[in-house]
Every structure is written in C-alpha cells, then in structure tokens.
Backbone as CSV, one residue per row, in Angstrom:
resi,resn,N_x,N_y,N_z,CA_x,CA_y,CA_z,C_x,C_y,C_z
1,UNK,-42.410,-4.936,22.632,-42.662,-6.057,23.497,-41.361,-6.762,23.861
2,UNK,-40.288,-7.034,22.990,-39.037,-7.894,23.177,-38.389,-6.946,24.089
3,UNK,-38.407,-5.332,24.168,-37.583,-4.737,25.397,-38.549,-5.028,26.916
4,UNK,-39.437,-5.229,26.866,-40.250,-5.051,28.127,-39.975,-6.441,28.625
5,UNK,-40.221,-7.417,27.677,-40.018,-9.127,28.074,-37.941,-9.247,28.333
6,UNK,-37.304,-8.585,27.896,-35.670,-8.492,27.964,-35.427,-8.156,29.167
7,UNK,-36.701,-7.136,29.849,-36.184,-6.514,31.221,-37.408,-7.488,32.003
8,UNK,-38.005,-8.408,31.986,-39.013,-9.309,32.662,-39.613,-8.554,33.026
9,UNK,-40.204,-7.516,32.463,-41.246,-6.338,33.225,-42.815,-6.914,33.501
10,UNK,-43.577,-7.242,33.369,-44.889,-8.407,33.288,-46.277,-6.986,33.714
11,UNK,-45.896,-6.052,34.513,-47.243,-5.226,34.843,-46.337,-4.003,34.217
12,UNK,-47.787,-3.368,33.216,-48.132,-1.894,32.779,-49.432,-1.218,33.273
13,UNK,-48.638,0.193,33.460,-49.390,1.430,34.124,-49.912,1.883,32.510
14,UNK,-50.516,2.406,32.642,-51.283,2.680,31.490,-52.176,3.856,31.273
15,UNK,-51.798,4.977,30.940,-52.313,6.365,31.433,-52.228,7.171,29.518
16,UNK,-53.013,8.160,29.567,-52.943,9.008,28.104,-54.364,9.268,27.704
17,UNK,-54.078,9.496,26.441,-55.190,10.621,25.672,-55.400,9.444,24.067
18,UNK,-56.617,9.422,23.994,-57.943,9.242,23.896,-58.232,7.548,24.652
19,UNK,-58.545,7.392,25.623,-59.457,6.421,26.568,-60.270,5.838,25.526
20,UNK,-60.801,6.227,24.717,-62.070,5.212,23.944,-61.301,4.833,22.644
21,UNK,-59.548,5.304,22.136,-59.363,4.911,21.452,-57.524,3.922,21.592
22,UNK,-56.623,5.110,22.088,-55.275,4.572,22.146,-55.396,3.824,23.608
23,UNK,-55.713,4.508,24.376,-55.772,3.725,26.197,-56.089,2.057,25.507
24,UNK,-57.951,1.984,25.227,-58.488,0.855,25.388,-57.278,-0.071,24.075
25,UNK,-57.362,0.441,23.207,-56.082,-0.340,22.037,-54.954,-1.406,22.756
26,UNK,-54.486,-0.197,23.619,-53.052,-0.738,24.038,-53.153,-1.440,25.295
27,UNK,-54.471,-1.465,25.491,-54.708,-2.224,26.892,-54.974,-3.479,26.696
28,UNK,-56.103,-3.677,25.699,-56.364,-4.667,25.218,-55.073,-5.774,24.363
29,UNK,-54.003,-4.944,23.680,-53.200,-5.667,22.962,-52.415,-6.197,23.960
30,UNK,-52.411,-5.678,24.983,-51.312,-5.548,26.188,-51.712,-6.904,27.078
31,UNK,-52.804,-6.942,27.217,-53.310,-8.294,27.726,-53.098,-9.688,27.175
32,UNK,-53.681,-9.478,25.387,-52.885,-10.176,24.246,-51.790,-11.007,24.500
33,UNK,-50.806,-9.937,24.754,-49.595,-10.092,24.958,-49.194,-10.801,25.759
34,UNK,-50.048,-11.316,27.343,-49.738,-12.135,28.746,-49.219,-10.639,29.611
35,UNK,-49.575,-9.586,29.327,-49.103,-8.394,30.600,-50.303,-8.437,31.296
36,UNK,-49.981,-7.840,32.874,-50.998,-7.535,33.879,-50.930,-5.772,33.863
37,UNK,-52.312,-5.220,33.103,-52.299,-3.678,33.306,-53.273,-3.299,34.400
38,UNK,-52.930,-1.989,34.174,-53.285,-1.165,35.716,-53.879,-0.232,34.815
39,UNK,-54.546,0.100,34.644,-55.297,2.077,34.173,-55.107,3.034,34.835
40,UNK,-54.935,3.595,34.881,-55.144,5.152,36.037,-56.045,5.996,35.234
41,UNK,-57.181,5.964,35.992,-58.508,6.370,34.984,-58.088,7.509,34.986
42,UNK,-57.468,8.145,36.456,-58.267,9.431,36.079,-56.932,10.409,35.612
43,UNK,-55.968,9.488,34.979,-54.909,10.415,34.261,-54.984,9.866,32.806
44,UNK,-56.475,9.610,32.414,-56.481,9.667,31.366,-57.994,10.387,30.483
45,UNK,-58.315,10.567,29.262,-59.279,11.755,29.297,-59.537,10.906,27.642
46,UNK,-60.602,11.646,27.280,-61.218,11.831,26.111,-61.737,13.084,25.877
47,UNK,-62.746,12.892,24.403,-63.528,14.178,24.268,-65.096,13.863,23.627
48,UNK,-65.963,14.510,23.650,-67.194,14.514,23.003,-66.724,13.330,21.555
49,UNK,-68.203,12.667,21.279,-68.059,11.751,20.530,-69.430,11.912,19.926
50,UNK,-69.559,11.810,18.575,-71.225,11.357,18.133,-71.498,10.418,17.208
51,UNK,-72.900,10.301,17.420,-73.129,8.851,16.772,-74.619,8.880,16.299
52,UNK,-74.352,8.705,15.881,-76.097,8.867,14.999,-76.918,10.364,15.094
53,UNK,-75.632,11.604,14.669,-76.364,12.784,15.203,-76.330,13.313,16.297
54,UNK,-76.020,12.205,17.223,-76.175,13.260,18.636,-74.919,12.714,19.822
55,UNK,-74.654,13.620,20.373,-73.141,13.717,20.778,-73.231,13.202,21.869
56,UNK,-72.177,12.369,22.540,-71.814,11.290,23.719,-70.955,12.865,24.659
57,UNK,-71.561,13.292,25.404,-70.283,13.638,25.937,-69.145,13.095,26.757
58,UNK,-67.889,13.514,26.818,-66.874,13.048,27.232,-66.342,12.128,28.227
59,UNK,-67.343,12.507,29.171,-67.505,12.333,30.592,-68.086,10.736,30.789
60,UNK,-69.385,10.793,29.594,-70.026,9.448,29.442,-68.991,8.605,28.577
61,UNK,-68.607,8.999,27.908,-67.437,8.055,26.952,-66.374,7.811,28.222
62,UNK,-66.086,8.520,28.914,-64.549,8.128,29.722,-65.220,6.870,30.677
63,UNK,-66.768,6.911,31.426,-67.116,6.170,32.586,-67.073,4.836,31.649
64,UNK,-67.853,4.822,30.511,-67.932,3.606,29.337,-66.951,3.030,29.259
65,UNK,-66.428,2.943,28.660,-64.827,2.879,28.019,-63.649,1.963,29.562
66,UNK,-63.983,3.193,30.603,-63.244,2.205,32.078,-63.694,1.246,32.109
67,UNK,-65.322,1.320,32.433,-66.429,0.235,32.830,-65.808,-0.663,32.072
68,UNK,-66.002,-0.850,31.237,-66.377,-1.735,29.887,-64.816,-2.567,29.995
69,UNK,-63.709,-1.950,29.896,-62.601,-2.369,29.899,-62.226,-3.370,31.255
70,UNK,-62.734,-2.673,32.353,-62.063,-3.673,33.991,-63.399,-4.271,33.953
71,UNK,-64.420,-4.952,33.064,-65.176,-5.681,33.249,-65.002,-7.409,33.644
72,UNK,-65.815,-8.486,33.676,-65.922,-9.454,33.962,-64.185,-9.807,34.706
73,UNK,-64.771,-8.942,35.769,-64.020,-9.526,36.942,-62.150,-8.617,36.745
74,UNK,-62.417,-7.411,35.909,-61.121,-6.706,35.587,-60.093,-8.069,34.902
75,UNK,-60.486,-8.203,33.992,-60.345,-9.299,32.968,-58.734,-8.462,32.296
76,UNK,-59.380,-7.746,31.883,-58.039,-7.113,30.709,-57.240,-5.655,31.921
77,UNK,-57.518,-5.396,32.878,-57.125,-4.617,33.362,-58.012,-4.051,34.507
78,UNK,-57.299,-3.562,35.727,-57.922,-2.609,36.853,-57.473,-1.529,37.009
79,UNK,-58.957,-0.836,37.081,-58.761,0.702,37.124,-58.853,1.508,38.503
80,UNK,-57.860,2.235,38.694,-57.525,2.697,39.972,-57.093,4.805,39.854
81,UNK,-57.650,5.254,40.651,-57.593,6.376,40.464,-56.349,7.183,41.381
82,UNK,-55.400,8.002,40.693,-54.357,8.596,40.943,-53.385,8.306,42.431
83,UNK,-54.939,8.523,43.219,-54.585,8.679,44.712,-54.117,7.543,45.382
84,UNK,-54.996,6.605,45.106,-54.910,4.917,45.258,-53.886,4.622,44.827
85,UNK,-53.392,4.466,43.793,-52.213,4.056,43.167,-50.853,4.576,43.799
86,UNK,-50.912,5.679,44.287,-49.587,6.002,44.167,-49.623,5.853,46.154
87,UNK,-50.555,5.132,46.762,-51.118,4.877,47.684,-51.147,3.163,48.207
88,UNK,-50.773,2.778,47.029,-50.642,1.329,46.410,-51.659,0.748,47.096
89,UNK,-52.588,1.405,46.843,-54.316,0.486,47.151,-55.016,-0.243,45.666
C-alpha cells in the first residue's frame, strides 16, 4: 500500500485466479484501503465449488461472486469486461 500511495496511484485494475477467493479478498481490502477498483470479470476465472454435497459449478460461482461484489450501486468495485475496458467504456 505505501508504494501505490508514494506513486498517488488511487484506481486498481484487478484481474486473476480464484474470483470467489483472492479477486473478491483483494478487492474488498482494496476498498478498505480508500482505492477505486475496476474488475475485469472476464480476465478472471474460478472453478467448481461444493457445499453441502453438491457442486456450484464455476460459471455460477464466477456470475455470484461479480454480482455480489459491484453490488449496491458498485460499492466496492465495477465490473467491466475486457473489450470495454480497454475501450475505456
């Protein structure tokens, strides 16, 4: 955090592997922190998950996990997909 605040950086892109666990972590701490994040959903992924016996697949964990995160009003972060972004929509 003291190199990112040294260079006044204030917005993180936020992309990787596991979405329901390191993504949402560091997104959430990241907000914590006073940063404005960005997601790029779709450069980021999970895998099958289960829970009481019966398995979440991946696909439903990745839509969850976005949803849930750019909720009440993209509170902790907005999620924008590859094209958009680099589209700066």
């Amino acid at each position: 955090m003291a190199y990112l605040q040294s260079k006044q950086i204030k917005n993180l892109i936020i992309t990787g592997m596991m979405t329901d666990v390191c993504v949402e972590s560091t997104t959430r701490a990241a907000f914590d922190l006073g940063f404005n994040n960005t997601i790029i959903g779709d450069a980021t992924a999970t895998r099958d998950r289960e829970v009481n016996g019966q398995v979440v697949k991946a696909a439903e964990v990745q839509r969850s996990f976005l949803a849930g995160i750019s909720a009440l009003g993209n509170l902790y972060t907005k999620v924008v997909d590859t094209n958009d972004f680099l589209n700066g929509k």
